[in-house]
N, C-alpha and C positions, 0 to 999 in steps of 0.2 A: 713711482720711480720707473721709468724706462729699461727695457730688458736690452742687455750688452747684444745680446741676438736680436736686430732691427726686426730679423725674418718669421721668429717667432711664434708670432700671432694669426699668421698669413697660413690658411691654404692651396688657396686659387690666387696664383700670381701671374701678371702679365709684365713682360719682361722686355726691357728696347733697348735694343743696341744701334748706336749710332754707327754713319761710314766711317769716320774717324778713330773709333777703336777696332773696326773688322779690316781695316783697308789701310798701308802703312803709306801716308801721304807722299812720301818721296819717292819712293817705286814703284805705287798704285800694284804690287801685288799685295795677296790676302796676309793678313800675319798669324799664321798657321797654328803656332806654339801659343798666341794668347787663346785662338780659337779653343783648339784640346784641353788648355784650363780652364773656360768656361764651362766646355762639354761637361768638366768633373764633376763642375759644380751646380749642374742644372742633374744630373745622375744621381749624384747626393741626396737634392733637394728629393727629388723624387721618390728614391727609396724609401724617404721618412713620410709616403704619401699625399705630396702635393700635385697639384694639378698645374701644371706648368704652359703658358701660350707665349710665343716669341713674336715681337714683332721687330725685323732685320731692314736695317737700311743697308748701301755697301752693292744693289747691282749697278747704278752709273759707274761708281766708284772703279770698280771692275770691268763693267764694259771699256769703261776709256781708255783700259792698256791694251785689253786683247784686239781695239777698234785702232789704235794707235793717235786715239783723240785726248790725249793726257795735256796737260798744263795748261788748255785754251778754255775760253769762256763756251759754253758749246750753247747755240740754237736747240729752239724745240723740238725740232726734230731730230738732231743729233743726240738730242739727252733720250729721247724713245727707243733713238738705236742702240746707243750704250746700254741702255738700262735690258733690251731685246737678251744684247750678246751676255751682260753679266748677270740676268738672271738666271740663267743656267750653272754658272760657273757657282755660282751663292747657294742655289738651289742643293746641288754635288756637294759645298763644303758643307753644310749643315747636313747634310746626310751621311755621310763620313764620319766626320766631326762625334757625332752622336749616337751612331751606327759601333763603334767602339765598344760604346757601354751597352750595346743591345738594345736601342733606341730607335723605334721608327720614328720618321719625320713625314710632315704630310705638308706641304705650299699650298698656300691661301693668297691668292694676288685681290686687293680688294681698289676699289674705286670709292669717292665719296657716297654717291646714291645710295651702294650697300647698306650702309651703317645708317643713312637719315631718311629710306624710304624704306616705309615697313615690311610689307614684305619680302624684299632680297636681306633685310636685316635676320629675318626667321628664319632662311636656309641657310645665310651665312653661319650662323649661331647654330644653327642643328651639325652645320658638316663640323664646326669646332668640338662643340661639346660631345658628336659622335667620336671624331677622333680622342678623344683627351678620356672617353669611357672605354676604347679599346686600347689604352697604353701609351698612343703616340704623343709627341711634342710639334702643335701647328706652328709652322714658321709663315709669319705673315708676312706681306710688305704690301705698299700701294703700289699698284701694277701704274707702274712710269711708263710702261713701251705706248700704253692708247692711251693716258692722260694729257689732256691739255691743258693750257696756262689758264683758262677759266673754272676748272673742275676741280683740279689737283688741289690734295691738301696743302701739298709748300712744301710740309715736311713731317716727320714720322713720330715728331712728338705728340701732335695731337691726334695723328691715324692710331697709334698705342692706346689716349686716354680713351677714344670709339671703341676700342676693341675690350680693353677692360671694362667698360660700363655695357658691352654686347655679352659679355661672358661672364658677366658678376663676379669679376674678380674681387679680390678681400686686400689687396694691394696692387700697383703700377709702380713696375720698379725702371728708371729712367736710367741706366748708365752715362755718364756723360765723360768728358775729359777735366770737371771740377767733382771738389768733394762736396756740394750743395749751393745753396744758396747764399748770399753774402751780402750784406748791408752796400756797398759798391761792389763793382769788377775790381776785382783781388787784382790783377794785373797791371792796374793802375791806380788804383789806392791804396796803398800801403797799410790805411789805417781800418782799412775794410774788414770787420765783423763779421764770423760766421753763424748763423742761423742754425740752431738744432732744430728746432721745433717751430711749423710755422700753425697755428692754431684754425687761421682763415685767414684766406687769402682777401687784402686789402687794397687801396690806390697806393697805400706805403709801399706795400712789399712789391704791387707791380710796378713801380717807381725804382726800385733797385735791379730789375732785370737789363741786360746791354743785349749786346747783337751778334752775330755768326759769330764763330772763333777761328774758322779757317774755312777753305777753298771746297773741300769736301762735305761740308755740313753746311744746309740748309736751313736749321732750325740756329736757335741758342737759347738765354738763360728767359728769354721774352717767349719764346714759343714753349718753355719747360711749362712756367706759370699758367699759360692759357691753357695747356694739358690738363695742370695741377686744376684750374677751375672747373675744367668739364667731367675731371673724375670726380674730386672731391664732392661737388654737388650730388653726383649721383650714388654715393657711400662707397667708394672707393677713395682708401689712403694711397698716397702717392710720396715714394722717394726718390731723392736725387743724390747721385752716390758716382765715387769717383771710378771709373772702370778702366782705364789706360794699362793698369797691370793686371800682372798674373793671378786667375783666383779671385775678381772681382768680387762675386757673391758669397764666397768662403769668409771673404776679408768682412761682408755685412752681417756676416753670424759671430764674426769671432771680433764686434765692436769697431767695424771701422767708423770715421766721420761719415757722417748725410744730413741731409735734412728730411725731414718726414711732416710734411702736409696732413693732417689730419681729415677724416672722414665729417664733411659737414654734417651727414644725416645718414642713419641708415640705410640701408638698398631698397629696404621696402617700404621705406617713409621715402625716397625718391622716386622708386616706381611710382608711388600711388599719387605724387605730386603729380608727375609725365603723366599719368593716364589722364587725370582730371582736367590738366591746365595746357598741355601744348599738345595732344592728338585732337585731329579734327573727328568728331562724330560722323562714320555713314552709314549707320543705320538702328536698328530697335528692336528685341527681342521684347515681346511679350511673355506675361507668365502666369502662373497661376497660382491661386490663396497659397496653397503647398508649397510649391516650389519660392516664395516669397518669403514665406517661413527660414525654409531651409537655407535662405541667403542669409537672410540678417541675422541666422548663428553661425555663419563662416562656413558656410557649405560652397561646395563647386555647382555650376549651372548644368543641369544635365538634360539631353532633349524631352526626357518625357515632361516634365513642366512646364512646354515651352507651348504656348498658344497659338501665337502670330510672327511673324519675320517680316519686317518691311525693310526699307529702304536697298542700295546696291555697295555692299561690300564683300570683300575677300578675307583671307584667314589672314589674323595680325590687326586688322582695322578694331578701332572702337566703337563700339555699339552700347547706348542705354540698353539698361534690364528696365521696363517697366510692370508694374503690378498691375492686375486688374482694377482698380479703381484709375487706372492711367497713372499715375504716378513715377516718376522717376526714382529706383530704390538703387540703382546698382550701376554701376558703370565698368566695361572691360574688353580685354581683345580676344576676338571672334577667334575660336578653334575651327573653324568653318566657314564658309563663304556663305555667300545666300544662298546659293542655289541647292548645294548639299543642308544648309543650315531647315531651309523651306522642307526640304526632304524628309528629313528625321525626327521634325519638330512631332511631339507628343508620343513618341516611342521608345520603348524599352531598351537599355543596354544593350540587349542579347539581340534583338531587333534592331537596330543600329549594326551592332557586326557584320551583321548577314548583310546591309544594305550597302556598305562603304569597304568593309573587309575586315579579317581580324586586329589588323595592327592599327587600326584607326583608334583615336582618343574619344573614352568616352565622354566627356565630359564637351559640351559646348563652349560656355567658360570656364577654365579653372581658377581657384578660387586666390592663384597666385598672381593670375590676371585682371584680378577686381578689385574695382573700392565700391564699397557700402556704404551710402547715402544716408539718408533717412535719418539724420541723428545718431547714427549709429557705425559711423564712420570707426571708431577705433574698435571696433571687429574688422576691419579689412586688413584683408594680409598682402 
């Protein structure tokens, strides 16, 4: 039986507010008083120790009153400007907004490439999760002022599901101006079926998604879905909840309607898919009988096992573990580039320190970055 508190379950939540509930369509100013009851309720969550990441739409939204480009269809480069002037203005109210309950906030403007070329994926995700271990709440957005109509995501439902599968969130929570998903568009069929539980996302149910709902928003119930697939595959549950009032998230603890997308697979039954099946290979750590050992009992890769280093990759790439008989035992992403990897190979922790510095990671692979081969695949973590 499903818990009356949707939020429950959830530590690590990534959280998306559309411009349509940040940004009051009629007089494209911000809507203050919805903002301050979210603030409450991201404060709330918090207190009770969650890990909290926003990802905000709402700077065109913004720019185009202070730009005095409101009601028109605006060019590419109008929408850069807008998004220029109201990301500052967006940046301020989340800081404010949040700063209330003693809250820092830290802006993260990301672009596609971050999240799908590995390593800007690895600092993105370092400066999140540094922020979110000192306290603060990151407010994301896709930085609109340098995107172009070839790069850009469209829209922030599926920059959210990036960001939840970059920061292992344990839920994506979708604010929208509906309370989930529905057999047709409730606004045209009458006899339209609300959806609690979607179990896997199917040709059916993306067959029931429509399109924008207003002038302000970029995505809709089509761009929710294609979020829903990129999270859920990667073991992140995803919901879609009605946000337009007050206390949005209060009202999903205290039972309001949603829909909830179930988790197709674990995180770490996803990662180990990603690692195997869609990173390209650049390069091969060699190892030794020892350290071969100590893999295929779920051990992390450490340089002193390390024999050989070929091929040319950076920190983040995929690299085989090979055993001394040649063999392919282990596959996983480089804590180290080749040239430092070349460096350290067959050296001691302590020896490592001294070579690279204290706050360096000892470990070449960790063992949260590997699959194990060999038959012995369910030892990979």
């Amino acid at each position: 039986m499903m818990s009356a508190n949707a939020l429950a379950l959830y530590k690590r939540l990534t959280i998306k507010i559309g411009s349509a509930l940040l940004v009051d369509g009629k007089t494209g100013r911000l809507r203050s008083e919805w903002l301050r009851s979210l603030a409450a309720d991201l404060a709330a969550l918090k207190s009770e120790g969650r890990s909290l990441v926003i990802v905000s739409s709402g700077a065109i939204a913004l720019g185009r009153r202070l730009l005095g480009l409101d009601g028109i269809s605006l060019p590419l480069e109008q929408s850069q400007a807008a998004a220029s002037a109201g990301q500052i203005a967006l940046s301020q109210a989340w800081a404010e907004s949040l700063g209330e309950h003693g809250i820092v906030t830290g802006q993260i403007l990301l672009t596609p490439n971050i999240t799908e070329e590995r390593r800007y994926f690895l600092n993105a995700r370092t400066t999140i999760t540094t922020l979110l271990g000192l306290g603060a709440i990151p407010i994301i957005n896709e930085n609109d002022s340098v995107a172009t109509a070839e790069i850009r995501y469209g829209d922030n439902d599926r920059l959210s599901a990036r960001v939840a599968t970059m920061v292992e969130a344990d839920c994506l929570v979708l604010l929208s101006d509906v309370d989930g998903l529905y057999s047709a568009p409730p606004e045209k069929d009458p006899r339209a079926v609300h959806l609690a539980l979607v179990p896997t996302i199917t040709a059916e149910i993306e067959a029931m998604a429509g399109g924008a709902a207003n002038h302000l928003s970029r995505g809709g119930m089509q761009t929710k879905i294609e979020a829903g697939r990129i999270a859920t595959q990667a073991g992140t549950a995803m919901i879609i909840a009605r946000g337009t009032d007050s206390h949005p998230l209060k009202a999903l603890t205290e039972g309001a309607r949603h829909t909830l997308f179930t988790a197709a697979q674990s995180r770490a039954q996803a990662r180990k898919r990603w690692i195997m099946g869609t990173l390209e290979v650049a390069g091969s750590l060699h190892v030794d009988a020892g350290a071969a050992r100590a893999l295929l009992s779920g051990k992390s890769l450490l340089p002193i096992g390390v024999t050989g280093v070929t091929g040319d990759f950076v920190r983040g790439d995929a690299v085989r573990i090979v055993d001394p008989e040649g063999r392919e035992i282990a596959r996983g992403l480089a804590g180290l580039g080749r040239e430092d990897a070349d460096l350290v190979k067959g050296k001691n922790s302590a020896r490592v320190a001294e070579m690279l510095g204290l706050g360096s990671r000892a470990e070449l692979i960790h063992r949260d970055n590997m699959v194990v081969l060999a038959g012995l695949e369910d030892k990979a973590t």
